[in-house]
C-alpha positions as CSV (number, residue, x, y, z in Angstrom):
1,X,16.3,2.3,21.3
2,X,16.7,1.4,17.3
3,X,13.5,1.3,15.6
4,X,13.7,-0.9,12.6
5,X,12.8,0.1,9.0
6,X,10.1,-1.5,7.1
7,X,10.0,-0.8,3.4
8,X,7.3,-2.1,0.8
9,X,9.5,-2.6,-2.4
10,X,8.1,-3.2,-5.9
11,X,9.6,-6.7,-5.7
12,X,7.8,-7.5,-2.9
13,X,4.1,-6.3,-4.6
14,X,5.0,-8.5,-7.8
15,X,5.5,-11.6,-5.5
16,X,2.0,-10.3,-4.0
17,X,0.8,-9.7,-7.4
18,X,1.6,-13.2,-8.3
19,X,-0.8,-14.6,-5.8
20,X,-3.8,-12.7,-6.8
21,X,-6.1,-15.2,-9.0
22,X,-5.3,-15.6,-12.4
23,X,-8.5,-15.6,-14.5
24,X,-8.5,-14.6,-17.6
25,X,-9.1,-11.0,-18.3
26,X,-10.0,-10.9,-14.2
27,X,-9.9,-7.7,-13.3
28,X,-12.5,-7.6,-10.4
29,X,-11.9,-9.7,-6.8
30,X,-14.5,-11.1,-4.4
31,X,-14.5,-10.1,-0.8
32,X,-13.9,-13.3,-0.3
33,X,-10.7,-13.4,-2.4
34,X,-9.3,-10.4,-0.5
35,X,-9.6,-11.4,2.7
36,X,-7.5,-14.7,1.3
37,X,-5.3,-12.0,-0.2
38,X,-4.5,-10.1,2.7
39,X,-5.0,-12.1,5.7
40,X,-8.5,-9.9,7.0
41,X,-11.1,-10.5,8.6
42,X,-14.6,-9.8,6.9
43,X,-15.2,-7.3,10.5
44,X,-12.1,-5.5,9.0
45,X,-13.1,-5.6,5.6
46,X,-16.7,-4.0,6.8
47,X,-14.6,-1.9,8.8
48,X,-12.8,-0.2,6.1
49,X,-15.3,0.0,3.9
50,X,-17.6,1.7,6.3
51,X,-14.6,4.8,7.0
52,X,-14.0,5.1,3.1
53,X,-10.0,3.4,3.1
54,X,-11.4,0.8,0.9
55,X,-14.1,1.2,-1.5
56,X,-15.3,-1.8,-4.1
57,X,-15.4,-1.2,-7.3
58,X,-18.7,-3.0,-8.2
59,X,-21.6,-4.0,-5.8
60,X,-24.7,-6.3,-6.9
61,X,-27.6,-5.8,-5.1
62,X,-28.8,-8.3,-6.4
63,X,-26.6,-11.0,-5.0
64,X,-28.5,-13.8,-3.3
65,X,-27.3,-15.0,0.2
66,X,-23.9,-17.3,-0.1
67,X,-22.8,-15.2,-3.6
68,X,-20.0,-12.5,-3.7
69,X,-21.9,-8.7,-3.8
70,X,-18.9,-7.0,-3.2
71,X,-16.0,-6.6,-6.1
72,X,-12.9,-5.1,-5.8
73,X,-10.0,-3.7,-8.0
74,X,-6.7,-4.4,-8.2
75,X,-5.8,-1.0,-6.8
76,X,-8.0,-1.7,-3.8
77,X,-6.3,-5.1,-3.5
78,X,-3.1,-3.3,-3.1
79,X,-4.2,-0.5,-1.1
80,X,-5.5,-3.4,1.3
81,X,-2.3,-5.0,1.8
82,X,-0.6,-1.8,2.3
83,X,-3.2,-1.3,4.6
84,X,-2.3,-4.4,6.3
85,X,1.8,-3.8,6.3
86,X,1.3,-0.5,7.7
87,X,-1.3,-1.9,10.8
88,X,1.1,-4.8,11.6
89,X,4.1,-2.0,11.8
90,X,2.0,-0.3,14.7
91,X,0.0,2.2,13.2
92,X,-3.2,3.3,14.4
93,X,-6.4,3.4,12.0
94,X,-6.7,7.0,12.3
95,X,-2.9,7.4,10.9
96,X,-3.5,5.0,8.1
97,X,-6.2,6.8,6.8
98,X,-4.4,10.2,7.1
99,X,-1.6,8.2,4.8
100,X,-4.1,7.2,2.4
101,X,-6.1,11.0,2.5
102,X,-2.3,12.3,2.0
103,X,-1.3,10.0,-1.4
104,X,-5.0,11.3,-2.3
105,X,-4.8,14.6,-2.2
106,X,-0.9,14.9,-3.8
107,X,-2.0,12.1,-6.9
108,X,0.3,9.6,-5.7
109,X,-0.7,6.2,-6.8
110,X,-0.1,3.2,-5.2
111,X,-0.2,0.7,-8.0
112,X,3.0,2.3,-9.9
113,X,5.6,0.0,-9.3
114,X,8.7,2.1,-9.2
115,X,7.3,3.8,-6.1
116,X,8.4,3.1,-2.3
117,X,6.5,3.3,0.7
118,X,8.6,3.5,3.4
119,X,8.3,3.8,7.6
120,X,10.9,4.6,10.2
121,X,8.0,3.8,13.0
122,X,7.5,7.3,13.7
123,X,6.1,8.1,9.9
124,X,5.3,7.0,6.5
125,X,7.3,8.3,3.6
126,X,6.6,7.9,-0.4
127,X,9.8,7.6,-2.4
128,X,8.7,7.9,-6.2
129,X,12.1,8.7,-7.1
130,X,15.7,8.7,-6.0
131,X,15.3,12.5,-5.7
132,X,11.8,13.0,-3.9
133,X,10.6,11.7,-0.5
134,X,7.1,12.6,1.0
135,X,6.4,12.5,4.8
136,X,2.8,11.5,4.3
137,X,2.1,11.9,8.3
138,X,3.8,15.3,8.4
139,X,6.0,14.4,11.3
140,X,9.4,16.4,11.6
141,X,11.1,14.4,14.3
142,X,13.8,13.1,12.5
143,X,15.9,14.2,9.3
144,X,15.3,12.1,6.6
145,X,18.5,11.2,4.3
146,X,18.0,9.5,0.6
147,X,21.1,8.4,-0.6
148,X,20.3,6.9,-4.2
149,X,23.5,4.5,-4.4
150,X,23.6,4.5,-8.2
151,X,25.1,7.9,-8.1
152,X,27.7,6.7,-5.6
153,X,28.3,4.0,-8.6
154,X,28.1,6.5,-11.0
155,X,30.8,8.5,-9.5
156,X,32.9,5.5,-8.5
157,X,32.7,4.4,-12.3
158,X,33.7,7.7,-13.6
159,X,36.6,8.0,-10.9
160,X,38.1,4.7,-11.7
């Protein structure tokens, strides 16, 4: 049975990008605007907060009933829809937060935009190059082949 391929390009978190609100010099989001953002529920959002995968930024205790008390990051904004990508492929809570633990613990961040995430269905793997790809689940099922095709152009150039 082929499994199919889900990869989270750049491209794709720029068109994402674009939807966040645009207020000037904005650099904090209401709960309220990520669960627009990303399509969860304010259970989830508890949820994740509660098992560390997404942590706001700010909170105001102060915040009277009916006003946002929760503010987020733009990194956390894009963590949660990575979040979301990687629950709709089939992934279980537990594995998502090993994948976040895993970016963690090696300094990989998720809000440079030449970096890939990428899933077979069996793992997650972070591409920050052409040359480097990280099993962030630490299965070995399968070999993994990166072909960067602007070598192959390279050497097509240079042949012709």
């Amino acid at each position: 049975m082929a499994t199919t391929k889900r990869v989270i390009t750049p491209k794709e978190l720029a068109i994402r990008a674009e939807a966040l609100p645009k207020s000037p010099g904005k650099h904090l989001y209401t709960a309220p605007e990520l669960m627009q953002l990303t399509g969860m529920t304010r259970k989830q959002v508890t949820y994740w907060a509660r098992i560390g995968l997404l942590k706001p930024k700010l909170r105001n205790p102060k915040a009277l009933p009916g006003q946002p008390g929760l503010f987020y990051s733009a990194v956390e904004i894009i963590k949660a829809l990575i979040v979301c990508d990687l629950r709709r492929a089939g992934f279980t809570p537990r594995q998502v937060q090993q994948v976040a633990r895993n970016l963690e613990r090696q300094g990989m961040r998720l809000d440079e935009s030449k970096a890939y995430l990428l899933t077979d269905g069996y793992s997650v793997y972070y591409a920050s190059s052409d040359n480097e790809v990280i099993d962030l689940l630490k299965h070995h099922r399968q070999m993994l082949l990166l072909v960067p095709l602007r070598e192959q152009l390279e050497k097509l150039k240079k042949a012709a």
